[in-house]
C-alpha positions as CSV (number, residue, x, y, z in Angstrom):
1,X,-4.3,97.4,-38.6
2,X,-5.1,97.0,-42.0
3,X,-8.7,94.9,-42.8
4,X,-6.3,92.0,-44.6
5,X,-4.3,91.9,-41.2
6,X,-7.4,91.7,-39.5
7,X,-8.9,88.7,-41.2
8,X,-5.4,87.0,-40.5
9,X,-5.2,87.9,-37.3
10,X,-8.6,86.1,-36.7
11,X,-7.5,83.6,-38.9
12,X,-4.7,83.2,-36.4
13,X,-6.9,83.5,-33.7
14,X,-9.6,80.8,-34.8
15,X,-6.8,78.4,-35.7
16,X,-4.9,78.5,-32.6
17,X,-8.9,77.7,-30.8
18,X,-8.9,74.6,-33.2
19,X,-5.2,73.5,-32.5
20,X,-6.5,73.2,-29.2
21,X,-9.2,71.3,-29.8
22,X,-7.4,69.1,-31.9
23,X,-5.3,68.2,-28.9
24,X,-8.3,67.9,-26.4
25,X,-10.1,65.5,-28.4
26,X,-10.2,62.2,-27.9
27,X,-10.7,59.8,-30.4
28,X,-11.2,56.2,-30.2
29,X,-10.0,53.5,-32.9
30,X,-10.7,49.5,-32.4
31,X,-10.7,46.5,-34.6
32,X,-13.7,45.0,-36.0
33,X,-14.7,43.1,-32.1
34,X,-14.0,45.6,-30.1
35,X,-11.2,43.7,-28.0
36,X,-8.6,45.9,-28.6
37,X,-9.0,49.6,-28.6
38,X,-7.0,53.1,-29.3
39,X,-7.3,56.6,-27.9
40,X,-5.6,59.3,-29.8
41,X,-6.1,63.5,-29.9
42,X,-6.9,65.0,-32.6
43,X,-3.0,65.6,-33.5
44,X,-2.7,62.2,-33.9
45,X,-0.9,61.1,-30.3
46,X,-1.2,57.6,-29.4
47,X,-3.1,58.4,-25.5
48,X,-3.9,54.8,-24.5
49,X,-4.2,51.1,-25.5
50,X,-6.4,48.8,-24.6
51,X,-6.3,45.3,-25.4
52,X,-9.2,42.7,-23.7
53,X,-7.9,39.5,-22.0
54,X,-9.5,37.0,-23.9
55,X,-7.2,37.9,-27.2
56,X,-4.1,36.9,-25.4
57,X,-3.0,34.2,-26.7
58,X,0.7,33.1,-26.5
59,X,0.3,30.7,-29.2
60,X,-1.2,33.7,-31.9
61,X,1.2,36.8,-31.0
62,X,-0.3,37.7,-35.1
63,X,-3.7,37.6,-34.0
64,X,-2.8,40.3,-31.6
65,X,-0.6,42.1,-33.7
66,X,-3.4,41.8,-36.5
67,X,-6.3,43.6,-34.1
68,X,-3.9,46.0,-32.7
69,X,-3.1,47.3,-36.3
70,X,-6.5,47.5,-37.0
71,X,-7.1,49.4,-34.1
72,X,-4.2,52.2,-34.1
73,X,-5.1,52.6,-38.3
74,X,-8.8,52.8,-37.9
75,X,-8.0,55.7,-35.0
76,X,-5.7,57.3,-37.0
77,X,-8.4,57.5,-39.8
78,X,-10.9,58.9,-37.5
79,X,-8.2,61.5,-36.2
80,X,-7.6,62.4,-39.8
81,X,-11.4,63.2,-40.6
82,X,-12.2,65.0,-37.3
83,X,-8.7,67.1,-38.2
84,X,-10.3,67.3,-41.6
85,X,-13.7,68.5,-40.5
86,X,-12.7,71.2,-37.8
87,X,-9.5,72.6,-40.3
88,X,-12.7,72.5,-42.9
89,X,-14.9,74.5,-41.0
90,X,-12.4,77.1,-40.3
91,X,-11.0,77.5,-43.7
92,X,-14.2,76.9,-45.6
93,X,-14.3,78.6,-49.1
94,X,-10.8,80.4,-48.3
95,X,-7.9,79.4,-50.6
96,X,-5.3,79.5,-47.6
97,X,-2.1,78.1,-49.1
98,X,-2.5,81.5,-51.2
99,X,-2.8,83.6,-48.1
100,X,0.8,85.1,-47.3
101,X,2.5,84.1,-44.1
102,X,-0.8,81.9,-43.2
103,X,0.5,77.9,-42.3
104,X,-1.6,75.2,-41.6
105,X,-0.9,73.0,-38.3
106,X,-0.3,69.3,-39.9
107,X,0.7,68.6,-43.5
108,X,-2.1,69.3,-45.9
């Protein structure tokens, strides 16, 4: 194997280790009190929800809907930079939308 096929093949390699720690990560978003809370991965999948007692309130669905927003977009933030940092760490300094047959798991 060529040394260029090499360095993909590690590329390959390291990438699929990350992808896989992407999906065993667990990352948790809340709103600004802490009643409601988010668990995603690292690829972004909604794993659990958790919503405290006291901010149930049939009279204030909004409230609910409010903190639960909060919650799921703070998470997905957080999913986003520790996607970010791991793809950054593996990639660091290497132009890898010019390598060849090289794709990236997610979007950017």
């Amino acid at each position: 194997m060529s040394r260029m096929g090499n360095l993909l093949k590690k590329m390959q390699d390291d990438l699929e280790r990350v992808q896989s720690e992407l999906e065993g990560a667990e990352i948790t978003g809340a709103d600004p009190s802490g009643k409601v809370s988010v668990k995603l991965n690292g690829q972004k999948d909604l794993l659990e929800v958790k919503i405290d007692p006291s901010v149930v309130d049939p009279g204030d669905v909004e409230m609910l809907e409010d903190l639960v927003l909060f919650a799921v977009r703070d998470g997905l933030k957080k999913a986003d930079d520790f996607s970010r940092d791991k793809m950054g760490r593996l990639t660091a300094g290497i132009p890898v939308q010019n390598i060849p047959g090289f794709k990236m798991p997610f979007g950017k």
